[in-house]
N, C-alpha and C positions, 0 to 999 in steps of 0.2 A: 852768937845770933841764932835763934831756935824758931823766929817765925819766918817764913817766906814772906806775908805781905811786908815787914823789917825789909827785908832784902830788897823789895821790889821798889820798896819807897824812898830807902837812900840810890837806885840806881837811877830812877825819875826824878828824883829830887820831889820828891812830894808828902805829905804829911802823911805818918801812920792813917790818922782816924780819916783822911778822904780817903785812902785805899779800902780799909775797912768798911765804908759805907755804901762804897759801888761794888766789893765782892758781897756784902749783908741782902744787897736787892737788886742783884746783878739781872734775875727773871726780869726786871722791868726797864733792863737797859735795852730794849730790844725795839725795828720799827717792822711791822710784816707785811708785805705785798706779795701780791700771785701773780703768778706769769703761768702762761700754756704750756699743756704739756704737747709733746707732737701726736699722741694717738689718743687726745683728748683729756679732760681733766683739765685740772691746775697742782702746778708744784707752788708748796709756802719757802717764801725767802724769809728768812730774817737776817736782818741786817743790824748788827751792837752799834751803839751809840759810839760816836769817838773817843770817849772816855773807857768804855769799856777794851774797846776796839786797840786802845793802845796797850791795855794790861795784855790781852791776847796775844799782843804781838811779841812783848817781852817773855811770856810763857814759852810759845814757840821759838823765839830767837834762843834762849837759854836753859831749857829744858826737853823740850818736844823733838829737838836739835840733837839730841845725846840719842834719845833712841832708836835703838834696831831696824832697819827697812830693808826687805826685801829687791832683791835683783830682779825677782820678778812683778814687783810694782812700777809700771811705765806715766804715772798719772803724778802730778804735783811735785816730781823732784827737779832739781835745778836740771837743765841739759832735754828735758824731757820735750818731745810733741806727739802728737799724733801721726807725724812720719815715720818718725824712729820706731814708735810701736807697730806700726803697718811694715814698715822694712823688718821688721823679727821676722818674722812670716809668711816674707813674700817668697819664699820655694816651696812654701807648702801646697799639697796635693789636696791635702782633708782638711779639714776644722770645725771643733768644736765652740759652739759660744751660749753661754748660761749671763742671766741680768741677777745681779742680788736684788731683791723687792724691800724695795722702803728702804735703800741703805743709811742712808748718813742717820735720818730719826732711829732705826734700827740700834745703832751704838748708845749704849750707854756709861754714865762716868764711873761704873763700878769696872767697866772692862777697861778702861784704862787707868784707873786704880788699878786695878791687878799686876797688869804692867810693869806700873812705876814702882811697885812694891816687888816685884821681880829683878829688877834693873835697881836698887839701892844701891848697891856696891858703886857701881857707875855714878849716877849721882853723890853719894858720900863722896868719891873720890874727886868729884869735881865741885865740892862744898857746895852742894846744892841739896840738900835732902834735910828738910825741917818738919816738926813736930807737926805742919798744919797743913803740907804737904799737899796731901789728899782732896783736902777741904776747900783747899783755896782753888786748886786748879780743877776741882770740880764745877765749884763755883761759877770762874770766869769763863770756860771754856765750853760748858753745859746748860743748857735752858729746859728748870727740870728735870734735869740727872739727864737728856739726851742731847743729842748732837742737832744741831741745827744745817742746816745749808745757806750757805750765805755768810757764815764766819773766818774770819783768817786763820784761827788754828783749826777749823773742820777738818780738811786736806788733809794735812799731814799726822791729824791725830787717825785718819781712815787708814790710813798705811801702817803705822806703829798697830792698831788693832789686826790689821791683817796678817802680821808677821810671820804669824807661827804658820799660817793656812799658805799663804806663799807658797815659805819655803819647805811647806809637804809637797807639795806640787812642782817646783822646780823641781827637787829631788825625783819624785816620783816620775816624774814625765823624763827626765834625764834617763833617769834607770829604762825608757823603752824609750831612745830615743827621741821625741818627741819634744817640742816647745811650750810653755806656758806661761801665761803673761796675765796679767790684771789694769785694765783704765778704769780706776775710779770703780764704779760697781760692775761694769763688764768683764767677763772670766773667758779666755780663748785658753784652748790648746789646738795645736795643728802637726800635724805628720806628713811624710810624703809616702807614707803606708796606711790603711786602711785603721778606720778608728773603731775600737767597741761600743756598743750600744751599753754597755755597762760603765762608761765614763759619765755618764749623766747620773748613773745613782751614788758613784764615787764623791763626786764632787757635791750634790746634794747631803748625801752623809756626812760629810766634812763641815758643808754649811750649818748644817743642825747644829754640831759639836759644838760651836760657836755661839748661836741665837741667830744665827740668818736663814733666810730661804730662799729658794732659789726660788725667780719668773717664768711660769712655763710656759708661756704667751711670749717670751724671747728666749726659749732653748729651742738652736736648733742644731743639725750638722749639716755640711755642705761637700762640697768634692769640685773638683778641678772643671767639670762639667757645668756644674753651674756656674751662677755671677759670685764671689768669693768677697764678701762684704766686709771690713773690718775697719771697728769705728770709723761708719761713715765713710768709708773709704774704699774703694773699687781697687782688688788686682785685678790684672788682664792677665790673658792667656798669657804671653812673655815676661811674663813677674816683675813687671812696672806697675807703678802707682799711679791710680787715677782719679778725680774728685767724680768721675763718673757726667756720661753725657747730658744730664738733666739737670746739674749741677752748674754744669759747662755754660748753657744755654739759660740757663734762670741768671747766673752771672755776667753774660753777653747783653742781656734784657735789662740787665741795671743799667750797665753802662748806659747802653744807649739810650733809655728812657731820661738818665741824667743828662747827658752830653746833647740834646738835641732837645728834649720837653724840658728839662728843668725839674723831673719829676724824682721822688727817693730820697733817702736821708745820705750827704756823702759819704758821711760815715761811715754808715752800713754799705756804698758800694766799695769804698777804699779798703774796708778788710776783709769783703771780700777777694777782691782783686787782689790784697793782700795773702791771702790764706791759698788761690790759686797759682802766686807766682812763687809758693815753699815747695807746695803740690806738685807741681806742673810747669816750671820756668819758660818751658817753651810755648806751650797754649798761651800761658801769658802776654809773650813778649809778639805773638801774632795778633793777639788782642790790642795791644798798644799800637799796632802799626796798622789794622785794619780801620780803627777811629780815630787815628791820626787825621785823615783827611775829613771828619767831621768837626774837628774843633782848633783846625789851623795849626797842627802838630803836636801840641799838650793837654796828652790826655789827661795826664792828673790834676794840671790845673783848670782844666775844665768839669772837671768831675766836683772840684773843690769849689767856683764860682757857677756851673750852671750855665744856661745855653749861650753862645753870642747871637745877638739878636739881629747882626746883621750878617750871619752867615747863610748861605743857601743851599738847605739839604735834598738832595738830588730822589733820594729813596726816605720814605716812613719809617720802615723798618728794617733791619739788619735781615742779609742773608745766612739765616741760621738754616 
């Protein structure tokens, strides 16, 4: 068997020539909507069709799967959050943080072609590596030779492209003590010693080597004196993790707008609420007990139906 789409269509149980026809115009299996960015603008989603969407996902369960990642990629691997990447960190004194500009569009399917043509052995050995290879998984997993946002092998093909850049930077930042880590297109390193001002052209240089560049509108350094920010995320002086007090208070304001107007999608308070009780077990669990008494003791099921209409709220608003 020398074609991959062969492969792909005995393991779907689907005919050569439909697989062939959604990889021949796979650019068109795509739906695209905008959503805001936070400091203005719009980012483009696209989103593959479910036909597409399922070739995608066989690529990455079976392929994308084999490739090399990085210990220092904290973004899209099984185990992974935004805590465990904030806990790397949290002794640190100093830190460094650089944005890749335009990441995911940035990757193209020749940089993962290179890749995969690096990494045959691997594949050969796991009877995976056919004559169309390249073509196919350019195909399904590219719109336009680039990388979309909003795809299910995006993720993980952003980390197999990082590899090499990683693991200079694990390395290197090892060799002077120091930590180095990557979410997605955010770049930290942190010390509990004093950081060079020549680490911002190191890592730009590296960027280049690659085809990225770095956001100089989000490169900055910080130090134990200031507020110490990482993805979104507050340490405190005692190297505890915090969602930050404006964070805190914009999620108190859900609640209560829910539990008392009826007002907010639950959804959107529930993961919140959610996202603060991984954060913060304990803010949380004070949060459950202080609007206890506005919804006759369940919170969450009151967040989930919305106000009782014959309860009697004492106060308008929370004392924040």
């Amino acid at each position: 068997m020398s074609s991959l789409i062969n492969r792909i269509s005995t393991d779907l149980k689907l005919k050569d020539e439909y697989i062939n026809s959604i990889v021949r115009r796979s650019n068109y299996y795509y739906k695209d909507y905008r959503i805001p960015k936070r400091n203005g603008g719009q980012r483009r989603i696209s989103q593959a069709s479910p036909e597409l969407k399922t070739l995608q996902y066989w690529i990455k369960a079976n392929i994308l799967s084999l490739m090399p990642i990085s210990k220092g990629a904290f973004a899209y691997n099984k185990g992974s959050s935004i805590k465990k990447h904030v806990s790397f960190h949290k002794d640190a004194y100093f830190i460094f943080h650089t944005d890749i500009k335009d990441f995911f569009p940035s990757i193209t399917s020749k940089q993962l072609v290179d890749v995969l043509i690096a990494n045959q052995g691997v594949l050969k050995t796991a009877g995976l590596w056919f004559d169309d290879i390249t073509d196919v998984i350019s195909s399904i997993c590219f719109r336009h030779n680039h990388l979309c946002i909003g795809t299910v092998s995006s993720p993980a093909i952003c980390n197999i492209i990082m590899y090499s850049f990683d693991e200079y930077f694990v390395d290197y930042c090892n060799s002077h003590n120091w930590k180095y880590s990557r979410y997605a297109d955010d770049i930290y390193i942190s010390s509990r010693e004093y950081l060079p001002c020549s680490l911002r052209n190191e890592v730009n240089q590296k960027l280049q080597e690659i085809g990225f560049s770095s956001n100089d509108n989000k490169t900055w350094f910080c130090s134990k004196k200031s507020q110490r920010k990482i993805t979104g995320l507050i340490l405190t002086e005692k190297g505890r993790i915090s969602v930050g007090l404006e964070r805190r208070l914009a999620i108190k304001k859900m609640v209560y707008d829910r539990i008392v107007h009826g007002r907010g999608d639950p959804d959107v308070v529930l993961g919140n609420l959610a996202f603060l009780k991984d954060i913060e077990p304990n803010v949380y669990n004070s949060f459950l007990i202080k609007y206890a008494g506005y919804c006759e003791g369940d919170v969450i099921a009151a967040i989930k139906s919305g106000p009782n209409p014959n309860l009697i709220v004492k106060f308008d608003f929370p004392d924040i």
